[in-house]
C-alpha positions as CSV (number, residue, x, y, z in Angstrom):
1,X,0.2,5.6,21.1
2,X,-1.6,5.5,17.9
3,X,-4.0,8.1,18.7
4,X,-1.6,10.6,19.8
5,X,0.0,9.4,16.4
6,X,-2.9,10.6,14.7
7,X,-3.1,14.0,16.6
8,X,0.6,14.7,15.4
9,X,-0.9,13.8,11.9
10,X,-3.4,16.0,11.8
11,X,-1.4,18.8,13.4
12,X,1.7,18.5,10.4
13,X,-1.2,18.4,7.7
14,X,-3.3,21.2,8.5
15,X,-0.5,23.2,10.5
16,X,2.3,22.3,8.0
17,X,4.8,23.8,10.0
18,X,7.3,21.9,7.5
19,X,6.1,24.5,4.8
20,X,7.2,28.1,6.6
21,X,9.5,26.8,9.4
22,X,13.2,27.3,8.5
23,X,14.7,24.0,10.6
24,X,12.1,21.8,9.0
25,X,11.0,23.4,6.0
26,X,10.8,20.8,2.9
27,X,11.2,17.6,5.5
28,X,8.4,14.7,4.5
29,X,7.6,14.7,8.1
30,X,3.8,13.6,7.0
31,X,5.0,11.0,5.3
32,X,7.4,10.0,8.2
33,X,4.8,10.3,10.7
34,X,2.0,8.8,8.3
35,X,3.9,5.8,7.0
36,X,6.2,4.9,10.8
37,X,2.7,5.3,12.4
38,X,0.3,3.2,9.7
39,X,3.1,0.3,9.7
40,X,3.4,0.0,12.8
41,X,-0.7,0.3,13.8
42,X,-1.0,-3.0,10.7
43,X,1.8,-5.2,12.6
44,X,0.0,-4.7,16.1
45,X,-2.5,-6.7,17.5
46,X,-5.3,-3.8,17.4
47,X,-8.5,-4.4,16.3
48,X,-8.8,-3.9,12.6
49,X,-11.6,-3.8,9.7
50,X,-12.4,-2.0,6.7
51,X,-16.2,-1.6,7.1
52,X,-18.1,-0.6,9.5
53,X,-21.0,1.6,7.8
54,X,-22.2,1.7,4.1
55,X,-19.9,4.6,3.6
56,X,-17.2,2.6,4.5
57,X,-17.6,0.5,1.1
58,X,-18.6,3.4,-1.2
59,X,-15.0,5.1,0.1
60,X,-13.3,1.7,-1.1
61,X,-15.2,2.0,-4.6
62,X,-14.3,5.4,-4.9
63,X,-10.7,4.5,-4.9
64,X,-11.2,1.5,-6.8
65,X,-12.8,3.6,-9.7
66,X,-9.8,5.8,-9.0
67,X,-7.3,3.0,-9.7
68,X,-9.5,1.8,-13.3
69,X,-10.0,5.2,-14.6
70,X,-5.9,5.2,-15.3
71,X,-6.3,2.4,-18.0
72,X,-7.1,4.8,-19.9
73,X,-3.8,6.6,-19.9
74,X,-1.7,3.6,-20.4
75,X,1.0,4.4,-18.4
76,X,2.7,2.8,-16.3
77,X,4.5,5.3,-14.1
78,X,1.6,7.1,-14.0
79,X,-1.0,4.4,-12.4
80,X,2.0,3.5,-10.2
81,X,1.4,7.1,-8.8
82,X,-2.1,6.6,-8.7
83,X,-1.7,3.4,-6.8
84,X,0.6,5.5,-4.2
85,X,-2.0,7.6,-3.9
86,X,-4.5,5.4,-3.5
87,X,-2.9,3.5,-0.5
88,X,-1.8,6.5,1.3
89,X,-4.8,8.1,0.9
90,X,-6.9,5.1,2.1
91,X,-4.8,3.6,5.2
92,X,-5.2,7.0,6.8
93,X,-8.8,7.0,6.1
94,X,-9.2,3.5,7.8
95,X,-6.8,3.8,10.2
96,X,-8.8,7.1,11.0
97,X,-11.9,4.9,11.2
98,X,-10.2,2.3,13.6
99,X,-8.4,4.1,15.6
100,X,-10.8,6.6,17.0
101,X,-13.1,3.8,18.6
102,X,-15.0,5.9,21.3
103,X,-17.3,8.9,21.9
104,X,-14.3,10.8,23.8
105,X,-11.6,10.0,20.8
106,X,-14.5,11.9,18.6
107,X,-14.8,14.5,20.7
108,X,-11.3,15.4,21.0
109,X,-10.2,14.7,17.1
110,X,-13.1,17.0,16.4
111,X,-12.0,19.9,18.8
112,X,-8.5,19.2,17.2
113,X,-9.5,19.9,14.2
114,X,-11.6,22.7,14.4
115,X,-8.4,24.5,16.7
116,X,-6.1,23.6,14.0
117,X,-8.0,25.3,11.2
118,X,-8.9,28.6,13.5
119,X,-5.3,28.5,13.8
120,X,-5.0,28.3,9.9
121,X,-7.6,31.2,10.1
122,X,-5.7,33.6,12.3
123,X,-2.5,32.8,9.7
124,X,-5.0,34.4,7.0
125,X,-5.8,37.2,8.8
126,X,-2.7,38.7,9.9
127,X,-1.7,37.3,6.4
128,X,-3.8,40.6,5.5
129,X,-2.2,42.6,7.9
130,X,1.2,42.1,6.5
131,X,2.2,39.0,9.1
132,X,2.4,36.7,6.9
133,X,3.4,33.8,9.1
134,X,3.7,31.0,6.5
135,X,5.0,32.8,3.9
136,X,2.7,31.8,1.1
137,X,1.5,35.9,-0.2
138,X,-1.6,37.1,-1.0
139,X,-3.1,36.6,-4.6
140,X,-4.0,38.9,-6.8
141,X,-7.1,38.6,-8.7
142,X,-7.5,39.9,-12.2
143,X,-11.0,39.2,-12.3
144,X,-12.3,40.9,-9.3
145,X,-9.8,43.6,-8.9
146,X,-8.9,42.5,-5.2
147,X,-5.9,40.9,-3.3
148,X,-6.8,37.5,-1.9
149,X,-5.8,35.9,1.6
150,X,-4.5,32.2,0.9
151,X,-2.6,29.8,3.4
152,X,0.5,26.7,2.7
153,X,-0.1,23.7,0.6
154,X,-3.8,22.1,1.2
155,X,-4.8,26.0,1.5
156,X,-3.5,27.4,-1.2
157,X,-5.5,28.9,-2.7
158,X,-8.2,31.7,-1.5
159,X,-11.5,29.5,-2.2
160,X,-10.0,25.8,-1.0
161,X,-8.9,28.2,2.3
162,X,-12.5,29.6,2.5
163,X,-14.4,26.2,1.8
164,X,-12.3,24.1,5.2
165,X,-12.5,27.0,7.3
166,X,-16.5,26.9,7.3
167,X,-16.1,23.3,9.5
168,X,-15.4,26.1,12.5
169,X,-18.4,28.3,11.6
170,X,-20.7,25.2,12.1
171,X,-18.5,24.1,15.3
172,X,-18.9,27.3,16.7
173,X,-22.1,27.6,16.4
174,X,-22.4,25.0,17.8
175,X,-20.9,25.9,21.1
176,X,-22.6,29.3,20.9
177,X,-26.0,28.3,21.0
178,X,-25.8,25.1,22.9
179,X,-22.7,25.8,25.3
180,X,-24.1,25.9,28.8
181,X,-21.5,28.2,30.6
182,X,-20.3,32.0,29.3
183,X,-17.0,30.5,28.8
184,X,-18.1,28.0,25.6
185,X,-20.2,30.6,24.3
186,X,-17.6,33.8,24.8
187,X,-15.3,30.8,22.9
188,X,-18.4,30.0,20.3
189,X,-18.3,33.8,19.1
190,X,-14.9,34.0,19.0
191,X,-14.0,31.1,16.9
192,X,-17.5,32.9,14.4
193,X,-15.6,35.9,14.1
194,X,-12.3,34.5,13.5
195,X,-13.6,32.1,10.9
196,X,-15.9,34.4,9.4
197,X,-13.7,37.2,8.8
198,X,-10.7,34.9,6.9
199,X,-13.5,33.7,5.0
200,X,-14.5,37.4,3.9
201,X,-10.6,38.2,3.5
202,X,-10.6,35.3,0.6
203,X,-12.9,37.7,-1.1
204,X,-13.9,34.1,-2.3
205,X,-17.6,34.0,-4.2
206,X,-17.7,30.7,-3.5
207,X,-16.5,30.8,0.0
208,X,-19.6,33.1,1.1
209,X,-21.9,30.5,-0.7
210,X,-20.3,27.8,1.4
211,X,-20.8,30.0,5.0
212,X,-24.1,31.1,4.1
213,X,-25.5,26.7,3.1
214,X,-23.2,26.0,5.9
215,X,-25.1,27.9,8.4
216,X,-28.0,26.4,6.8
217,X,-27.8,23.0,7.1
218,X,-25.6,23.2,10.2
219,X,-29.6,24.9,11.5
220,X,-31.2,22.1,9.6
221,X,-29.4,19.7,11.9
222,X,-29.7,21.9,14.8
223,X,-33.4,22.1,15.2
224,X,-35.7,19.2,16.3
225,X,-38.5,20.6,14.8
226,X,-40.3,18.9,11.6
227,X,-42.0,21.6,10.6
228,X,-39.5,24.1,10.7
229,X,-37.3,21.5,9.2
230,X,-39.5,21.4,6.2
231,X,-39.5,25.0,5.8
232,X,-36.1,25.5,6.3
233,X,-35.3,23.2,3.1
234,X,-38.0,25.2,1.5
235,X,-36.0,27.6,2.6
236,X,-32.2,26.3,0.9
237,X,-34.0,25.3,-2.4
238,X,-34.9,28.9,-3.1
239,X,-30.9,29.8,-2.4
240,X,-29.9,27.7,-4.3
241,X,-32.5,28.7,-7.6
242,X,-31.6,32.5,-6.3
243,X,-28.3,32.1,-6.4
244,X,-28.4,30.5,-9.5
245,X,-30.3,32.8,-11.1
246,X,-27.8,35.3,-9.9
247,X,-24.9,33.7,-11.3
248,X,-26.6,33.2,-14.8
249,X,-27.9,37.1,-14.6
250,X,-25.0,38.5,-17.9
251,X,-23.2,35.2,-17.6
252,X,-21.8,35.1,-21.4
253,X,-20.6,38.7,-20.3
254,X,-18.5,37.6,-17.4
255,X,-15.7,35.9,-18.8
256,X,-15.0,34.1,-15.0
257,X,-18.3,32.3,-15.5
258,X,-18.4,32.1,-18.9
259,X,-15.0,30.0,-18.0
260,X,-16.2,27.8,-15.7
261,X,-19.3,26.9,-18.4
262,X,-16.7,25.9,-21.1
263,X,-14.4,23.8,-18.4
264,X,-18.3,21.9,-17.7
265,X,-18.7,21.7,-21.6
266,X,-15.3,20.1,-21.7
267,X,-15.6,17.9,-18.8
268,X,-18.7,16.5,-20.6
269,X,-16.9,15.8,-23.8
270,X,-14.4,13.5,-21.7
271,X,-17.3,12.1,-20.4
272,X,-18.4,11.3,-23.7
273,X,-15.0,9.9,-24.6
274,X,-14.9,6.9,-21.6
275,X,-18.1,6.5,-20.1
276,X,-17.6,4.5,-17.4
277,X,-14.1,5.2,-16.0
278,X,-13.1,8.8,-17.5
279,X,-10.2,10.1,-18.6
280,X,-7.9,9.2,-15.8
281,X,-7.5,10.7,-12.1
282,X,-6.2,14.1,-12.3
283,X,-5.7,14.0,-16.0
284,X,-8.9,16.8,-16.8
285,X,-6.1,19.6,-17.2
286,X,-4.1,17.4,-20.0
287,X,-7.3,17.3,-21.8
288,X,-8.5,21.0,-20.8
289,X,-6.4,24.4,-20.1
290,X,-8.6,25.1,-17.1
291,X,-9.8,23.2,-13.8
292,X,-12.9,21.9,-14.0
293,X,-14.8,24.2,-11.5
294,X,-16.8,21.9,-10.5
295,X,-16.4,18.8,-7.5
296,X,-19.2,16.6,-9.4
297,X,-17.9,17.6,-13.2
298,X,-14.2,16.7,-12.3
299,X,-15.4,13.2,-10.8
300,X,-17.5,12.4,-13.7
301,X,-14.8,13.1,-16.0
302,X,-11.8,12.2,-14.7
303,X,-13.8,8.6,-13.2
304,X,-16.4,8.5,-15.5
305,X,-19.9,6.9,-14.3
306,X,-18.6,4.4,-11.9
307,X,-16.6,7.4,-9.8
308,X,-19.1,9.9,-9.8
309,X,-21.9,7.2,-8.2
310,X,-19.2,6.2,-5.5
311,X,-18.8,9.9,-5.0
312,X,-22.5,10.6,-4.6
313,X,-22.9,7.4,-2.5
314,X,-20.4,8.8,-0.1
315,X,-22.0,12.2,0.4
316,X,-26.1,10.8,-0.3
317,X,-25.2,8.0,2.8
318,X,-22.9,10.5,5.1
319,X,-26.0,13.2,4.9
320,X,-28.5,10.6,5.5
321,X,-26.8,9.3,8.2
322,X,-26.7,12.6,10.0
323,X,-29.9,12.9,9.6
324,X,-31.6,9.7,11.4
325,X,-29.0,10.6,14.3
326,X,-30.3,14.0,14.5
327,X,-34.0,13.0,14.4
328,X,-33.5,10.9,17.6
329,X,-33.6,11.7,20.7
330,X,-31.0,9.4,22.1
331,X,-28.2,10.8,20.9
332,X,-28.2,14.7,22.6
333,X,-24.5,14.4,24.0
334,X,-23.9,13.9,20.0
335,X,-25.7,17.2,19.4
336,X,-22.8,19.5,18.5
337,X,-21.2,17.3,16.7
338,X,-23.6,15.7,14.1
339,X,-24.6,19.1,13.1
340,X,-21.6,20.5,13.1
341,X,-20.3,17.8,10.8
342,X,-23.4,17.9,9.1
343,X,-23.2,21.8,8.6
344,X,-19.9,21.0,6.5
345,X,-21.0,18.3,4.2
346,X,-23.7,20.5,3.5
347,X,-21.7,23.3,2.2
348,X,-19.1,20.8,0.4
349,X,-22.8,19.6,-1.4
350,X,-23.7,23.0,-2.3
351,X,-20.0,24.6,-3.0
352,X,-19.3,21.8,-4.9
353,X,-21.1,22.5,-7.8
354,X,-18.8,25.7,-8.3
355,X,-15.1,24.2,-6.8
356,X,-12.5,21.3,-7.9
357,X,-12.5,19.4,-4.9
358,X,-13.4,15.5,-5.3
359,X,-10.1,14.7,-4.0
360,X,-10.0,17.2,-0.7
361,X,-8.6,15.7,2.0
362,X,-10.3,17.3,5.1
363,X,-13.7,16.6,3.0
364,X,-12.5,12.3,3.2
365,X,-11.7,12.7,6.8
366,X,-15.0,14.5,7.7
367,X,-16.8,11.6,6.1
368,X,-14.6,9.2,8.3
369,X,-15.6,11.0,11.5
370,X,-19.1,10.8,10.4
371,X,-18.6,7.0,10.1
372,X,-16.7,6.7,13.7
373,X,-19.9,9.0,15.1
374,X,-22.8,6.1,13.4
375,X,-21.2,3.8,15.1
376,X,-21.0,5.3,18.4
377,X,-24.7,6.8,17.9
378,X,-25.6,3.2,16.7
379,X,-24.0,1.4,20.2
380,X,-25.9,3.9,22.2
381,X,-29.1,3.0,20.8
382,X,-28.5,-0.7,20.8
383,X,-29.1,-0.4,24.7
384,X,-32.8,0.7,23.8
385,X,-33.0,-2.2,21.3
386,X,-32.5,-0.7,18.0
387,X,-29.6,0.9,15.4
388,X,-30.4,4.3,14.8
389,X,-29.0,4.0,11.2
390,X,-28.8,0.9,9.4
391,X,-29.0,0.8,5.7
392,X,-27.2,-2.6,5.1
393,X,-24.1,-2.3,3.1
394,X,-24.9,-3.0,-0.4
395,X,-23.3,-1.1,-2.7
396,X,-25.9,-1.0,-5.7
397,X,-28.4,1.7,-4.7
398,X,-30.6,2.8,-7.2
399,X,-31.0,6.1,-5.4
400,X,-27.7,7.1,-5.8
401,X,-27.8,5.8,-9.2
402,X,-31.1,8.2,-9.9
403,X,-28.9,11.0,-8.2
404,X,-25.7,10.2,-10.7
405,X,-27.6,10.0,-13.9
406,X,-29.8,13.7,-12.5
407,X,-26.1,15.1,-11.9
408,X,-25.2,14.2,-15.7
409,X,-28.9,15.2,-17.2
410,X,-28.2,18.4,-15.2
411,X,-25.2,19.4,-16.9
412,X,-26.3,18.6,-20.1
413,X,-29.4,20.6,-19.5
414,X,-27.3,23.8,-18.2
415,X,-24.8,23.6,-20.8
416,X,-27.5,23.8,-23.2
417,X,-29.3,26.6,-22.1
418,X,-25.7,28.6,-21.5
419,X,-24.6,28.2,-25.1
């Protein structure tokens, strides 16, 4: 009952039928479904805990730094809205985490979810071709002179739409390359193109940055090879300097990124102001005009020093993970999916640095699945006598605390070679 609970979930979040359909249109039906399920999932006699990889515990800090940074605000109504937040957002994630409890349940919630945002992707493309299903209209943008595809709520807007469809290009390729019958890979292709071309109808910068890392990594995690492995990050670094060294090419011309540079200034000033808890969750636009265009800015100043390590930690210990799984052997029914999840992440990492999305929900409940699939690579190993990954679960990590204070050097650095 509870996972077909969680299927419904997934379907009224990423589908939203309750957006566009006229019968439902404006019901809470994921908070219905959410809160009747959740309930009744804590009162049963199901198997329950909070952590069961590091991850786990650096999700729980990242709310936790969530909840402080509204001190800062004083006010009450306010954190009580946090708080909301906070719960809802964290009894999915470990009611996600607990309730798919085998290898099949992962396999199917992943298939779900890649369906269900090929779905979203079809939506965008005959949003182009003047069936617009959900009713949401294209966007026009000033800057580039173009009409934008968007989709309803989570997706809309052209880039956020762009950045969750690549979890289908890494699927897909997935099933392309490693599908052993015509049918998986005629399926593979299909699901490429579909995802591909909504991604190009965003006319999203950003969006082509995150297919083209997500292809990347999703290959990184793909091959078994160590030496192509190395080159292949070779490989990403020089992307990521050409790209950029693109970007930079007439910045203080382009008044986009000249934009984005002054949101990073500003999102370094709040830094300034409250060090180690920021300015408050979601308050960076009461203290800027503008977004913060940027995943790892917004968390460090909205969270301050504290949130932006419990960020990292999640994304440092979910890539890591990935990567001892895909570096043993043991795990090849898990083939498709560790890359797959790991060719996501990777462009989240990456498209990140350019995008407002520390609080994205499909980004939480990949890093959920990614727990759920430690686990289940971890069990099969235990019958060969080891864990595949095991990093203990302390939360102090001085790696991640390197990578937080680099993050914050690297801004300052930027800023000041910008201006």
């Amino acid at each position: 009952m509870f996972f077909l609970g969680l299927l419904i979930l997934l379907f009224l979040t990423i589908i939203r039928p309750q957006d566009f359909m006229p019968f439902i249109k404006g019901e809470r039906l994921v908070f219905g479904v959410m809160s009747t399920m959740v309930i009744a999932w804590i009162l049963s006699r199901e198997k329950k805990k909070l952590f069961y990889v590091i991850q786990d515990k650096f999700f729980i800090l990242f709310l936790v730094a969530v909840l402080i940074s509204t001190i800062y605000a004083k006010w009450l109504q306010y954190s009580f809205n946090t708080l909301f937040w906070i719960f809802k957002f964290g009894v999915v994630y470990y009611f996600c985490i607990n309730v798919i409890n085998n290898e099949i349940k992962l396999k199917i919630v992943s298939w779900v979810l890649v369906i269900l945002l090929s779905i979203v992707g079809v939506f965008g493309i005959l949003q182009y071709y003047n069936y617009d299903i959900t009713s949401s209209g294209m966007t026009w943008s000033l800057s580039k002179g173009v009409w934008q595809i968007k989709g309803a709520n989570i997706f809309d807007n052209p880039n956020d739409l762009a950045y969750s469809i690549v979890l289908v290009v890494s699927f897909a390729s997935g099933l392309f390359v490693g599908g052993k019958s015509i049918i998986k890979k005629f399926f593979g292709i299909f699901l490429l193109w579909i995802s591909a071309y909504c991604i190009f109808l965003t006319k999203s910068r950003g969006g082509i940055v995150a297919l083209v890392s997500c292809l990347l990594f999703w290959l990184y995690f793909w091959i078994k090879s160590g030496r192509l492995r190395h080159f292949l990050i070779i490989f990403i670094i020089f992307g990521i300097v050409l790209v950029i060294a693109i970007q930079a090419k007439g910045y203080k011309e382009d008044a986009s990124s000249m934009g984005r540079a002054e949101a990073w200034a500003a999102g370094l000033s709040m830094l300034r102001m409250n060090p180690l808890t920021g300015v408050g969750w979601q308050q960076f636009r009461e203290h800027y005009k503008f977004d913060s265009h940027s995943s790892y800015v917004k968390a460090a100043a909205e969270l301050g020093v504290f949130g932006l390590y419990a960020f990292l930690g999640i994304i440092y210990f979910s890539m890591l993970s990935l990567y001892k799984i895909s570096v043993k052997n043991t795990c090849k029914d898990l083939r498709i999916y560790y890359s797959g999840f790991g060719g996501y992440i990777g462009s989240y990492l990456l498209g990140s640095m350019f995008s407002s999305r520390t609080y994205d929900a499909l980004f939480y409940l990949c890093i959920a699945m990614v727990s759920i699939l430690v686990r289940i690579a971890n069990e099969e190993s235990k019958l060969n006598g080891f864990e595949i990954v095991d990093f203990g679960m302390k939360l102090w990590n001085w790696k991640v605390f390197a990578i937080t204070i680099l993050v914050i050097f690297s801004l300052k650095i930027a800023l000041q070679i910008i201006f």
